[in-house]
C-alpha positions in Angstrom: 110.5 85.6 -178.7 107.8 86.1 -176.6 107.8 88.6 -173.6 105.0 88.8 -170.7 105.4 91.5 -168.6 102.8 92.1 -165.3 99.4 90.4 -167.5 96.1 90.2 -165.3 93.1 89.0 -166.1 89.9 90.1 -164.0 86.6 88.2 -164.4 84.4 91.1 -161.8 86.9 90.5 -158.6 87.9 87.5 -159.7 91.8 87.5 -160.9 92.0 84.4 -163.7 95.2 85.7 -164.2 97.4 87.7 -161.8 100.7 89.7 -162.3 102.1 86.8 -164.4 105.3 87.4 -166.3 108.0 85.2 -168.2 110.0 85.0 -171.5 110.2 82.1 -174.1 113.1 82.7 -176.3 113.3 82.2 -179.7 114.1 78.7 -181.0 112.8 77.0 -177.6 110.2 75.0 -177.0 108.6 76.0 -173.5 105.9 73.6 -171.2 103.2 75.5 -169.8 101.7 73.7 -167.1 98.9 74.2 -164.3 95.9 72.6 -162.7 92.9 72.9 -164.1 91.4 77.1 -163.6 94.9 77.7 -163.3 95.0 80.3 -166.0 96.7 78.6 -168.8 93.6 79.0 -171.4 93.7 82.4 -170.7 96.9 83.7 -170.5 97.1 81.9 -174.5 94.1 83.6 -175.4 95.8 87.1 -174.4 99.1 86.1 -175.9 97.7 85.3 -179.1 95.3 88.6 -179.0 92.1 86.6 -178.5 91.3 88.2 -175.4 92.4 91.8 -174.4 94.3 91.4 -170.8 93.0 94.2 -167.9 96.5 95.1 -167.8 99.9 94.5 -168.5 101.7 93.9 -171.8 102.6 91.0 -174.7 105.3 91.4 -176.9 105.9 89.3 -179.7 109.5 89.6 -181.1 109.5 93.2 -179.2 106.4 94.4 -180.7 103.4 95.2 -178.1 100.2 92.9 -179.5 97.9 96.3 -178.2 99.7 98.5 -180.2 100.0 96.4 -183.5 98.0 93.4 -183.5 97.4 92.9 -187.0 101.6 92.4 -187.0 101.6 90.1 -184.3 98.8 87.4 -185.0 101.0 87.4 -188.3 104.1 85.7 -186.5 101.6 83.5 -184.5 100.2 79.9 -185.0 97.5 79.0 -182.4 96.1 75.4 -181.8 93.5 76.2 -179.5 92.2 72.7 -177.1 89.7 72.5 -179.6 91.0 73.2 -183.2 88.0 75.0 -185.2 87.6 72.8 -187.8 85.2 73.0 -189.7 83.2 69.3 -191.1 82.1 69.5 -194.0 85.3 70.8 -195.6 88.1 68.6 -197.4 91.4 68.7 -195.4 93.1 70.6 -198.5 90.1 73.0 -199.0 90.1 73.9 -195.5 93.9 74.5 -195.5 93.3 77.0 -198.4 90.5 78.4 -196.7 92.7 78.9 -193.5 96.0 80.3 -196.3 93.0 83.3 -197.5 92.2 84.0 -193.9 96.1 84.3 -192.9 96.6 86.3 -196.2 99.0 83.8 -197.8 100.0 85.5 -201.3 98.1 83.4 -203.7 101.0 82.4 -206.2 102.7 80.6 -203.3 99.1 78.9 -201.5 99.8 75.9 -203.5 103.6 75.3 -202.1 102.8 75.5 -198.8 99.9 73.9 -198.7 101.9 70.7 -200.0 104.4 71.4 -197.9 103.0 71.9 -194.6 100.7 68.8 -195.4 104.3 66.7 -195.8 105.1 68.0 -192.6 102.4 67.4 -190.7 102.0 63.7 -192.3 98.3 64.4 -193.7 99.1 64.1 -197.1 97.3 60.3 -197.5 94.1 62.5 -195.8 94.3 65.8 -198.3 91.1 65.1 -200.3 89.2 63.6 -197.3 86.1 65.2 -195.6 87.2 66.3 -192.2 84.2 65.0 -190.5 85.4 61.6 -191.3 88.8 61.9 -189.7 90.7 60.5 -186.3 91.3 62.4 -183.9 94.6 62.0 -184.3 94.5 63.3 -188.0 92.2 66.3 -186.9 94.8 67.7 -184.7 97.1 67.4 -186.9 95.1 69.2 -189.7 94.9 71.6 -186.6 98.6 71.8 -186.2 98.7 72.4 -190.0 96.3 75.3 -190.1 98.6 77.0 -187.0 101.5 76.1 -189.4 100.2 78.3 -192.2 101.5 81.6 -193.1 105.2 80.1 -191.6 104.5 81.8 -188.0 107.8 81.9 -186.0 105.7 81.0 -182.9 103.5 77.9 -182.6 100.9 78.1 -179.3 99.2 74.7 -178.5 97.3 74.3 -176.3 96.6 70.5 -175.4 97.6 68.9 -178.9 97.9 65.6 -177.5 94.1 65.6 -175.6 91.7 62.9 -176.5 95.0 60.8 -178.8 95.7 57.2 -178.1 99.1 56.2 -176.7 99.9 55.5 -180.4 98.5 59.0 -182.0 100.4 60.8 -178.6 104.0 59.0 -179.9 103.3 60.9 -183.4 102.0 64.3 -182.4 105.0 64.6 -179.7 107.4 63.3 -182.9 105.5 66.2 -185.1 106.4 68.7 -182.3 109.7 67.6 -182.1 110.2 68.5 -185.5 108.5 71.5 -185.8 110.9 72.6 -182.9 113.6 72.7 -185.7 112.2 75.9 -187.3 109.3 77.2 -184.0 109.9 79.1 -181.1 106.6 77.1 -179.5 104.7 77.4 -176.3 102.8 74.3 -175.5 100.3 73.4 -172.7 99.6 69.8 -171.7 98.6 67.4 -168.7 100.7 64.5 -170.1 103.9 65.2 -168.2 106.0 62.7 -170.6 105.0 64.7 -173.5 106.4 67.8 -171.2 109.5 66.6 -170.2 110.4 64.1 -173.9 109.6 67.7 -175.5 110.3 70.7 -173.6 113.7 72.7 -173.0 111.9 74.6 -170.0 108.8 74.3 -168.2 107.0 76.8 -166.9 104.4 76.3 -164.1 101.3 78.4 -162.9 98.3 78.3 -160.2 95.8 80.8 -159.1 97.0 83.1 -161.9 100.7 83.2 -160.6 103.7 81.8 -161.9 105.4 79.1 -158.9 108.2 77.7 -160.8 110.1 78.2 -164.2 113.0 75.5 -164.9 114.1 73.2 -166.9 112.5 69.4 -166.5 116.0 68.2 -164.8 116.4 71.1 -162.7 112.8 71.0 -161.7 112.7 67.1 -160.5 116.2 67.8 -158.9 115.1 70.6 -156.6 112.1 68.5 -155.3 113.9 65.6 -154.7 113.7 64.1 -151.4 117.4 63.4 -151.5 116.8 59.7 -149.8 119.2 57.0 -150.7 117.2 52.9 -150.6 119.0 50.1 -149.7 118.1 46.6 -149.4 120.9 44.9 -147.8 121.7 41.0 -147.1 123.1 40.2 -143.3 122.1 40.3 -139.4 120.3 43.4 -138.6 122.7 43.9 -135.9 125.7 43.9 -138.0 124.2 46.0 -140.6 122.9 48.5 -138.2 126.5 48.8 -136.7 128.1 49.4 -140.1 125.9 52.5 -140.9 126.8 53.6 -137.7 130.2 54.8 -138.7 128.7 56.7 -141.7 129.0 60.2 -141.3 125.8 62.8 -142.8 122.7 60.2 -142.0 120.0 62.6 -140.8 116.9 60.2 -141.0 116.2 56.3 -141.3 113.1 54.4 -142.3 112.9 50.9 -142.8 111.0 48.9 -145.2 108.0 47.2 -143.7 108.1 43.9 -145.7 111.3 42.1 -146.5 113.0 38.9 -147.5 114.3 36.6 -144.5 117.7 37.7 -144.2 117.8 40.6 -146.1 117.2 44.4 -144.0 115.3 47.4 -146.5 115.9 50.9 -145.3 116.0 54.5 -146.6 118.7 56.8 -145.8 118.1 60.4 -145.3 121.4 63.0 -145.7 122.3 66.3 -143.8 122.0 68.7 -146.8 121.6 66.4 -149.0 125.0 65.0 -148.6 125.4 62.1 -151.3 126.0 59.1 -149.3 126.7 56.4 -151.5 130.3 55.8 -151.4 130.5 56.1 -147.7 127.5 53.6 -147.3 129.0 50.9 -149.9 132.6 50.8 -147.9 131.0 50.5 -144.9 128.6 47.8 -145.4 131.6 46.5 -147.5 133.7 46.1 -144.4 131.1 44.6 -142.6 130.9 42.2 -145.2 127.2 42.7 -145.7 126.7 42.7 -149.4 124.5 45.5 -150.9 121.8 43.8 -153.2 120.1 46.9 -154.2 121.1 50.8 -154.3 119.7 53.7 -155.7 118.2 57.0 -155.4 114.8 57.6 -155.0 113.8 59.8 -157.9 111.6 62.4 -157.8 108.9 62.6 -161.1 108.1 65.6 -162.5 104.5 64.6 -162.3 105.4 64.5 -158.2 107.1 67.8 -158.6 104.0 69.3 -160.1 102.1 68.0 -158.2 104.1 69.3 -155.1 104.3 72.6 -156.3 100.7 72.9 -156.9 98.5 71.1 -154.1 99.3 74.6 -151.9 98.2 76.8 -153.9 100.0 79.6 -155.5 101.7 80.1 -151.6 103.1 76.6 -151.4 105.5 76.0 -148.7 104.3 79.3 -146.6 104.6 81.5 -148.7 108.1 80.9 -150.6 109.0 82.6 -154.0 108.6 81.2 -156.9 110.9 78.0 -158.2 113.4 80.0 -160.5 115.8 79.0 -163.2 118.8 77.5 -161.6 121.9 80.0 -162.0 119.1 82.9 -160.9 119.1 85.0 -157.9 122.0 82.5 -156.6 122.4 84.6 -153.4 118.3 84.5 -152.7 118.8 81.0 -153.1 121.7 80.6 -150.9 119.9 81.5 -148.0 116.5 79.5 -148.7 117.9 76.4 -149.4 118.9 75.4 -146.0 115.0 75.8 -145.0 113.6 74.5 -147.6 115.4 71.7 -147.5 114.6 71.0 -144.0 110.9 71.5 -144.4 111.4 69.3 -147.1 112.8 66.4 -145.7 111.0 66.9 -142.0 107.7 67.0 -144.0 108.3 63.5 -146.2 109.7 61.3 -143.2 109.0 62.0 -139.7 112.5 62.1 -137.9 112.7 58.3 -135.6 114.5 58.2 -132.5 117.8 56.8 -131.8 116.1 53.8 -130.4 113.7 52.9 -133.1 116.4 53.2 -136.0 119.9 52.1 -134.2 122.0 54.7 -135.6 123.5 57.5 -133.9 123.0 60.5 -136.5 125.8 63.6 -136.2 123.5 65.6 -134.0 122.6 62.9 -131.7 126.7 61.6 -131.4 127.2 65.8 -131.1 124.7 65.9 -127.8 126.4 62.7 -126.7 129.9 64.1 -126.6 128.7 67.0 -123.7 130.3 66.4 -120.2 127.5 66.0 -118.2 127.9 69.5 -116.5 127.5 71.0 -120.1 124.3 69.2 -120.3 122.8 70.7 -116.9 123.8 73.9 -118.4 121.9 73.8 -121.7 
């Protein structure tokens, strides 16, 4: 397991890392994803005792890395953006080399040397000069190296950078694997290697932590709930039928569409799920629905969402927490947030320019005109 608890980082006034704290327990494997100069680099360096943090703590199965760090690097494998290999070395001499380094009891080098090379697929490569691999093959004599000594925790830090779409498929397969026996924290920019690999994610910018969730829960939060349709019928008739839905807060229209076919988006009152309601309807008005579905929010939008603001995205709002946490915080700032959401994707139309009469508009209608004078 792996505890941070309050870690800063000060470069003169300069805070590369501010008041950041999480947990990755054991047997997960945990995204950690920011912008560039977010203070991803960093906060691994500190983790894995690189870099001494100005303050706050690391704990590495509940041991402080300031107090014992000879202990902790023990339980750690770190694949730094650039692995330090070294050129002119064979792929098995250099995994020796790394086995001295880590301590590895000489009468069992020779076992897991062979077996880490199985693992990692660079068997074919073992007698190889490094200089005269892939890149694909040099991070995984990387991974390897990290691997050696049988850490419980794996830190890598862009495995995949610089791999063909080909070399990516394998390294996220290796990582996969090594998931089976690693607790591992892993930073990368390739959000499909994040979300085919990762049980959580955990996102940073400016230093600060702005969202920690699983992939699912993360996309779900920053969906903009809209519902597209492209129907086949008269405009007329169509716009009549989603008249009688209940819940539409917002419509926009397609701007290109087949003749005799009418493309919209439907936008719900707290993100009321409207498809049932919408199928009968139309159904009735026998206007046949040709295509329905949600629009699906990626988590490459969601990052990028929660990280064009700043570290106080959305004025100022708390971090993105795991769902099930502070459920009573929540409560109360999902009602707003999901107004700014929606108000800030579509602009509300008027009555007139969509044809539908949402409930607040059919609400205002309903006032006796003496009610009206009065408000």
């Amino acid at each position: 397991m792996i505890e941070v608890k309050n870690l800063v980082k000060l470069y003169g006034n300069h805070a590369a890392v501010d008041s950041l704290s999480f947990t990755v327990e054991t047997g997960k494997v945990v995204g950690f994803l920011g912008p560039n100069g977010a203070g991803k680099s960093t906060t691994m360096n500190m983790i894995t005792g690189y870099i001494a943090p100005t303050s706050g703590t690391v704990l590495i199965d509940g041991v402080d890395m300031e107090e014992e760090p000879e202990k902790v690097r023990k339980n750690i494998g770190y694949l730094p953006e650039n692995p330090p290999l070294y050129p002119d070395m064979r792929v098995r001499e250099y995994l020796y080399f790394v086995a001295e380094l880590k301590k590895v009891a000489r009468n069992k080098r020779d076992v897991m040397v062979n077996e880490i090379m199985n693992r990692t697929k660079i068997v074919d490569v073992s007698e190889r000069l490094i200089r005269h691999l892939s890149k694909g093959y040099k991070q995984r004599v990387g991974v390897a190296g990290a691997m050696m000594g049988y850490p419980e925790i794996l830190i890598l830090d862009e495995p995949t950078v610089g791999l063909d779409p080909n070399q990516i498929i394998q390294m996220r397969e290796l990582i996969r694997d090594l998931s089976e026996s690693h607790t591992i924290l892993l930073s990368s920019h390739i959000m499909q290697e994040i979300s085919a690999v990762c049980d959580e994610i955990i996102i940073i910018n400016e230093g600060k932590m702005i969202a920690c969730d699983t992939p699912d829960n993360l996309t779900m939060h920053m969906a903009s709930n809209g519902l597209h349709l492209v129907i086949k019928g008269d405009v007329a008739v169509i716009k009549g039928a989603l008249r009688t839905v209940s819940g539409i807060k917002n419509v926009v229209y397609d701007e290109q569409m087949e003749e005799g076919t009418l493309g919209l988006t439907l936008y719900s009152i707290d993100k009321k799920d409207l498809r049932e309601d919408v199928f009968f309807a139309l159904a009735k008005a026998e206007c046949p629905i040709l295509e329905m579905h949600r629009q699906e929010t990626t988590l490459e939008e969601a990052f990028i969402a929660l990280t064009k603001g700043g570290s106080r995205q959305f004025g100022g709002r708390k971090p993105v927490k795991k769902q099930g946490e502070a459920a009573e915080d929540n409560a109360a700032e999902d009602n707003t947030t999901a107004e700014t959401e929606d108000n800030t994707a579509v602009e509300p139309e008027t009555q007139e320019e969509t044809g539908i009469v949402t409930d607040s508009e059919q609400a205002e209608s309903q006032k006796d005109p003496e009610e009206k004078e009065e408000a």
